[in-house]
C-alpha positions in Angstrom: -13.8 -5.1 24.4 -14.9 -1.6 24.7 -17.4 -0.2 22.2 -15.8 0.9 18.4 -15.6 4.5 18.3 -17.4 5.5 14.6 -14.8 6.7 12.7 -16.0 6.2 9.5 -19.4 7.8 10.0 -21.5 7.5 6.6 -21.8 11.5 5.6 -24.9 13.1 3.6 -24.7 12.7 -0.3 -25.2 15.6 -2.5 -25.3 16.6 -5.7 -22.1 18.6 -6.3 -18.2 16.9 -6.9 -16.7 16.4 -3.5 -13.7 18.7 -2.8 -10.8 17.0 -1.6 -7.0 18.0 -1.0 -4.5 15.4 -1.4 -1.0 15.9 0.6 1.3 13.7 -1.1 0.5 13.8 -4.4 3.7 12.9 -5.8 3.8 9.3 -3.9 2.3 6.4 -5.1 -0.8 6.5 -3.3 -1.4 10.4 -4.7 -1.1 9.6 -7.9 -3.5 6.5 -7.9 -6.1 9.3 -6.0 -5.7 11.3 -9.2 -6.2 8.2 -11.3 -9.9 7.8 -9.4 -10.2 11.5 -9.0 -9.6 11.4 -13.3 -11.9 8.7 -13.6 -15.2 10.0 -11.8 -14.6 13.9 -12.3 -18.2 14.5 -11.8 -17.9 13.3 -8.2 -14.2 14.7 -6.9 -12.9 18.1 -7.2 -9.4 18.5 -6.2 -9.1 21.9 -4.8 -5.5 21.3 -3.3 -2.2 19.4 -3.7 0.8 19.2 -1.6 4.1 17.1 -1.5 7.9 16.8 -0.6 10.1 17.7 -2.9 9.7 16.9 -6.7 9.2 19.4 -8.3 8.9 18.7 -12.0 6.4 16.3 -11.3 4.1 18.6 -8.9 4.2 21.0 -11.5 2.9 18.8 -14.1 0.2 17.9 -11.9 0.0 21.8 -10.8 -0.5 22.2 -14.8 -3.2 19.4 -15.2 -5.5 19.8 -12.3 -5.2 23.5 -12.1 -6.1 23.3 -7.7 -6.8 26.1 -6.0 -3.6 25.7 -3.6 -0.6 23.5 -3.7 2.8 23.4 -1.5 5.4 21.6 -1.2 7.1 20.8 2.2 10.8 21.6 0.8 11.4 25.2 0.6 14.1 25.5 -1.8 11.8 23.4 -3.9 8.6 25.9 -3.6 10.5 28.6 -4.5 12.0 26.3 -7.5 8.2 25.5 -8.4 6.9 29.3 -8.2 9.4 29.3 -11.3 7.8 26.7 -13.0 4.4 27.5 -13.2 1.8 29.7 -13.9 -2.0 30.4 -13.7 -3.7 30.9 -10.4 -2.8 28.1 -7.9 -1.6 30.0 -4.6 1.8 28.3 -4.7 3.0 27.8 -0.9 6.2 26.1 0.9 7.5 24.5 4.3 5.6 22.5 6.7 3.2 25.8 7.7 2.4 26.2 3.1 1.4 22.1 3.6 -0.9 23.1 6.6 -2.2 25.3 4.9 -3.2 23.4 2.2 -4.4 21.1 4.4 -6.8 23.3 6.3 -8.0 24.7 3.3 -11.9 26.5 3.9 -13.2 25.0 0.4 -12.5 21.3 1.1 -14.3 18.5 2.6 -12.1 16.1 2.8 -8.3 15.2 3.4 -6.0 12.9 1.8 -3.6 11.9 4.1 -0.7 10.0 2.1 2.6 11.7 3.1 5.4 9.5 3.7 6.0 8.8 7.4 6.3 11.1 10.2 5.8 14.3 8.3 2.4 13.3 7.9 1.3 13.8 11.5 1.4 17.7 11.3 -0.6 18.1 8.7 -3.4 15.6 9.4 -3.9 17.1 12.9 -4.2 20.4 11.6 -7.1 19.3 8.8 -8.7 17.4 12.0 -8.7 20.4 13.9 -10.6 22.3 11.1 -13.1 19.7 10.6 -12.2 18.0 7.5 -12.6 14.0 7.0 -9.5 12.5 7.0 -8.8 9.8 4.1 -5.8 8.4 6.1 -3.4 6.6 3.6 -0.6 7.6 6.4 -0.2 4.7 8.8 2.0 6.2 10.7 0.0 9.0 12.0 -1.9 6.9 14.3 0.8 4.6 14.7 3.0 7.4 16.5 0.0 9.7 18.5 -2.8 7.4 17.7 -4.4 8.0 21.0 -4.2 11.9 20.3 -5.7 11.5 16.8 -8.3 9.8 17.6 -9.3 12.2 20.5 -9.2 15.0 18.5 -10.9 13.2 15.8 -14.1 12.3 18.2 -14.0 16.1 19.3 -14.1 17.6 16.4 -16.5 15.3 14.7 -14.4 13.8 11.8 -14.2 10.8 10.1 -11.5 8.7 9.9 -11.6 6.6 6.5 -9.4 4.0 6.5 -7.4 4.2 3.1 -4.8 1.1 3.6 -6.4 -2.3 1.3 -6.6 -4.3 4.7 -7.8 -1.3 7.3 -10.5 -0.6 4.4 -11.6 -4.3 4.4 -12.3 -4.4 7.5 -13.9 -1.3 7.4 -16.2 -2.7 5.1 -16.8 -6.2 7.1 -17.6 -4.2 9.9 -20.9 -2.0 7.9 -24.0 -2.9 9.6 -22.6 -5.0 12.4 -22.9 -4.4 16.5 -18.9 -3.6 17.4 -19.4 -5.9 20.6 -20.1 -9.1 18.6 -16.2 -8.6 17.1 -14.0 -11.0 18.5 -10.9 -10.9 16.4 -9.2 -8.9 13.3 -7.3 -10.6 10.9 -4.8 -8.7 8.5 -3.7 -10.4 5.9 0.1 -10.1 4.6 1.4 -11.0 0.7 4.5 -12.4 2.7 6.4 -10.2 0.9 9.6 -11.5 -1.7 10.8 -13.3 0.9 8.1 -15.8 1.8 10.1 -18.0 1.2 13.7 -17.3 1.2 16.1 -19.0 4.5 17.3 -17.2 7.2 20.5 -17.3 6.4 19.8 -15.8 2.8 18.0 -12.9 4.3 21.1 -12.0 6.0 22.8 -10.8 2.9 20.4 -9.7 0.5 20.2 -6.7 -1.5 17.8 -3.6 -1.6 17.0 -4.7 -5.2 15.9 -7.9 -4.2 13.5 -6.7 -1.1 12.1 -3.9 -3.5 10.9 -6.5 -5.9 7.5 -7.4 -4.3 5.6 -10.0 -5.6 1.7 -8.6 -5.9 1.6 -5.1 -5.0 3.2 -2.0 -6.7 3.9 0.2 -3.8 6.6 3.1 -2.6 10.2 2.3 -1.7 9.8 2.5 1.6 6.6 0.6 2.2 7.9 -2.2 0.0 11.2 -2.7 2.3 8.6 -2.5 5.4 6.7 -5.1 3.6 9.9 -7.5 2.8 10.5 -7.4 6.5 7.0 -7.6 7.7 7.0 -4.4 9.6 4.1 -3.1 7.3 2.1 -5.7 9.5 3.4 -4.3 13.0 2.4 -0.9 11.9 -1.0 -2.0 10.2 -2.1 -3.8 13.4 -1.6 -0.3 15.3 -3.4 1.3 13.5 -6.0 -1.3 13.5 -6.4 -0.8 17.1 -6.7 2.7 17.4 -9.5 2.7 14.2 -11.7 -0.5 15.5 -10.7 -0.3 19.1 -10.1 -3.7 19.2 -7.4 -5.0 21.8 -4.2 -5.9 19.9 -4.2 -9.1 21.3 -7.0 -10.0 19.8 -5.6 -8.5 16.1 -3.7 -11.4 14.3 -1.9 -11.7 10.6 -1.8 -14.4 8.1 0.4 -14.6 5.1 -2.0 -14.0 1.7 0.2 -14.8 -0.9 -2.4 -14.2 -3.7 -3.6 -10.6 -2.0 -7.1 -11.4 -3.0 -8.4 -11.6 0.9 -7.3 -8.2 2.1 -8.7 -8.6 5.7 -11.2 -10.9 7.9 -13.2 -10.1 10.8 -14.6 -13.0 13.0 -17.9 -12.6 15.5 -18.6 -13.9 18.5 -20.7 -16.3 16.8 -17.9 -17.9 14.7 -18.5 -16.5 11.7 -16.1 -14.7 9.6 -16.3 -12.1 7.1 -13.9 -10.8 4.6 -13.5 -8.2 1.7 -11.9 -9.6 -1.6 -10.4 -7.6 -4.6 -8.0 -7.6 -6.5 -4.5 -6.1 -5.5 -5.0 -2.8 -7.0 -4.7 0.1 -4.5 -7.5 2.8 -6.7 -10.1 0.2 -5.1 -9.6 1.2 -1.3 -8.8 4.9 -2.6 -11.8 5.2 -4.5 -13.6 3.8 -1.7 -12.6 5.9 1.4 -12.7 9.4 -1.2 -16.4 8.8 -1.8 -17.9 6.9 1.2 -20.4 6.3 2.0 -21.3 5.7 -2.0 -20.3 2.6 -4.1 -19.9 3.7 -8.1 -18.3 2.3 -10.9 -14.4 4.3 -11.2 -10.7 2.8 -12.5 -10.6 0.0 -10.2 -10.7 -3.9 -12.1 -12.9 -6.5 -11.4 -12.3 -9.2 -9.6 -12.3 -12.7 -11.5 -13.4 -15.4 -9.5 -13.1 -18.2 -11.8 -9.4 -17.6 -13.2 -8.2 -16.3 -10.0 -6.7 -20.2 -8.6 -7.1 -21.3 -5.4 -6.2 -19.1 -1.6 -3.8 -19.9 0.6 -3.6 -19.1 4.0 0.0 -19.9 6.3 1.3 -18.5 9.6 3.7 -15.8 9.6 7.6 -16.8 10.4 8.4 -14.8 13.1 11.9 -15.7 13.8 12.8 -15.3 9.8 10.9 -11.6 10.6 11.9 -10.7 13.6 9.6 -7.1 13.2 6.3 -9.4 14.1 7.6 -9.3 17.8 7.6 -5.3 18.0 3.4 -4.5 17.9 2.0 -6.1 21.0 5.6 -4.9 22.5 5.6 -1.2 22.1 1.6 -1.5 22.7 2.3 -3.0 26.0 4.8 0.0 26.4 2.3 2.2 25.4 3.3 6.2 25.5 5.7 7.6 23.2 7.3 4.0 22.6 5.4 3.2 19.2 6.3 6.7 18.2 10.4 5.8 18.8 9.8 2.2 17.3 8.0 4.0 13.7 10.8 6.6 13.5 13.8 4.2 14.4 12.0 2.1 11.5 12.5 4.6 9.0 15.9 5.5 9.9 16.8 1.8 9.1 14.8 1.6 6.2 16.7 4.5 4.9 19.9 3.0 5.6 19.2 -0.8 4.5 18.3 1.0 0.7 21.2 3.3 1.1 23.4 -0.1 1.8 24.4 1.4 5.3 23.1 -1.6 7.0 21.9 -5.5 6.6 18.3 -7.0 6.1 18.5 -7.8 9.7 19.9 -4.9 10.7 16.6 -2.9 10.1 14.8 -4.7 13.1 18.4 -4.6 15.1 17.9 -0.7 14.5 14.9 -1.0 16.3 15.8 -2.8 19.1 18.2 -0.9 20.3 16.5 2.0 20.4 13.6 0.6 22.5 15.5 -0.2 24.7 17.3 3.6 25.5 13.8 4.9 24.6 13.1 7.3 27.5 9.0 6.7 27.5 6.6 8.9 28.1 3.5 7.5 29.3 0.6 10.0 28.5 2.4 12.0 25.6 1.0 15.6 24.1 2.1 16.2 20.6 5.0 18.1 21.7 6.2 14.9 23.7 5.5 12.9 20.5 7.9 15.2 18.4 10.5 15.0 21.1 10.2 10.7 21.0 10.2 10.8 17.4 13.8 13.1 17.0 15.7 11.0 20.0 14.4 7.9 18.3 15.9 9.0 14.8 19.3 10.4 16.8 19.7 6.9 18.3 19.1 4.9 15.7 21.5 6.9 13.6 24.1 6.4 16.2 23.2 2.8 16.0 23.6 2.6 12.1 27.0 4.8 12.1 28.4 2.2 15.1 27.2 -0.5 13.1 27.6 0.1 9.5 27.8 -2.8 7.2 27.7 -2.5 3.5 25.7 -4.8 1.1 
């Protein structure tokens, strides 16, 4: 094991609010930022907001934080929201108004929480001008870890894990030597269907999957959580943040979600981070590290909270646990193609285009056309990610079921 790069680097404490731009403010983990942003106003300023598409709600926020800068990605919708409000936020569109935003000279820090793919251009761009990086996107290192991480070293920027289990082990891992780290455990809920047969699975509905059991999340991570895939991508990212070899990165279903992650030491002893399943806890932590204060997130209640459990995974009801140590193996652009084939099927399964199963099937089949490159640039990343999304939409048309 090769030593952990420090990529969460405690930084100075001052007197004055931090100033922080959230991209994705509209999602679910942007609005829970502004719920700890609301709740400890004399220690976060948000200077900057960006998002997709939703307008009415982007201009609400626009209206209540009054930011310096906001954008949204869509630019029919900008132009929609330059309708909509008034005051003096420098209103922006497309990907180049969000990069913007995110570059912005008067903020410290980043929030990266757009959804999937799009997130990548954005984050590099606040890397590049020297902003921390609260990375609630998994998918950004998941797809051009190796790059991020790079850039993130040169540029001397922090990457603060904003993800419950990548933040838990984050916190395990304060005050110990990276060499005595023998193995990373990420903990899964299991998802709504813990439990449910094979043969069930094959059939169910998008209203079923979306109904997960402890955490209140986004569409799309929900489904990847259903099928597992949330852990395939969590233990990616795990590797590029701890440098630890994915071999050596396990999961374990958590069906309480108390235990969000374990880390075990060459002497046998493990530690883990425990809270409750409330996602402004990891936010609130990662938006004002190095400092612990009081904010919105609960307590925990250790005498009413029942007894932990702790099962292996089922890995031929989810299929998806086969894919991380795969594509790693691969290396190059071929986590990149499995990500973005993963949210073409996603897409479909909710739009009833395809079957439970036919999410991972997705995926499959397009690692195996997948033309890798071996030592990507970003360029090559963008070209893995659009032939991975044309394939898999091939795939889905060919193989179109409905549900």
């Amino acid at each position: 094991m090769t030593s952990t790069p420090e990529l969460f680097l405690p930084r100075p404490t001052c007197n004055q609010p931090k100033s922080i731009v959230i991209l994705g403010s509209t999602g679910s983990i942007g609005r829970q930022a502004l719920e700890v942003a609301k709740a400890r106003p004399d220690l976060l300023r948000v200077v900057g907001l960006a998002a997709h598409s939703n307008t009415e709600l982007f201009a609400a926020q626009i209206a209540e934080w009054r930011p310096q800068v906001a954008a949204l990605w869509d630019e029919d919708a900008a132009q929609r929201l330059r309708s909509m409000v008034s005051g003096s936020t420098k209103i922006l569109g497309g990907s180049g108004g969000v990069e913007e935003v995110a570059t912005w000279p008067q903020s410290t820090l980043v929030l990266g929480a757009m959804l999937g793919a799009a997130g990548l251009g954005p984050t590099m761009a606040a890397i590049r001008a020297g902003k921390d990086i609260a990375i609630a996107n998994k998918e950004t290192l998941v797809a051009a870890g190796q790059i991020v991480t790079v850039e993130a070293r040169e540029h001397g920027v922090a990457l603060l894990p904003v993800d419950s289990e990548h933040s838990a082990i984050a916190q395990c891992l304060r005050g110990e030597e990276s060499r005595s780290v023998t193995r990373l455990t990420i903990t899964a809920s299991g998802g709504p269907f813990v439990d449910t047969p094979r043969s069930e699975l094959e059939t169910v509905s998008p209203e079923r999957a979306l109904k997960h059991p402890t955490w209140a999340m986004g569409r799309k991570i929900t489904i990847d959580s259903a099928s597992l895939m949330n852990k395939v991508l969590e233990s990616i990212e795990a590797y590029w943040l701890f440098d630890v070899p994915m071999e050596q990165i396990d999961v374990l279903v958590h069906r309480q979600s108390i235990v969000h992650s374990l880390v075990t030491f060459c002497d046998n002893s493990v530690k883990a981070q425990l809270g409750v399943p409330d996602m402004r806890l990891p936010i609130q932590w990662a938006l004002l590290h190095p400092e612990r204060v009081s904010g919105s997130p609960p307590p925990l209640d250790l005498f009413s909270m029942g007894p932990l459990s702790f099962e292996k995974p089922d890995a031929e009801r989810f299929p998806s646990l086969n894919f991380g140590r795969e594509v790693m193996q691969m290396g190059g652009t071929a986590p990149c193609a499995m990500n973005a084939a993963n949210e073409v099927a996603v897409e479909a399964f909710l739009a009833r285009r395809t079957g439970f199963y036919g999410i991972t099937n997705c995926i499959a089949a397009v690692l195996e056309r997948h033309e890798n490159v071996k030592r990507p640039a970003l360029d090559d990343i963008a070209d893995a990610d659009a032939q991975a999304r044309r394939i898999a939409d091939e795939w889905i048309t060919r193989n179109s079921s409905v549900i």
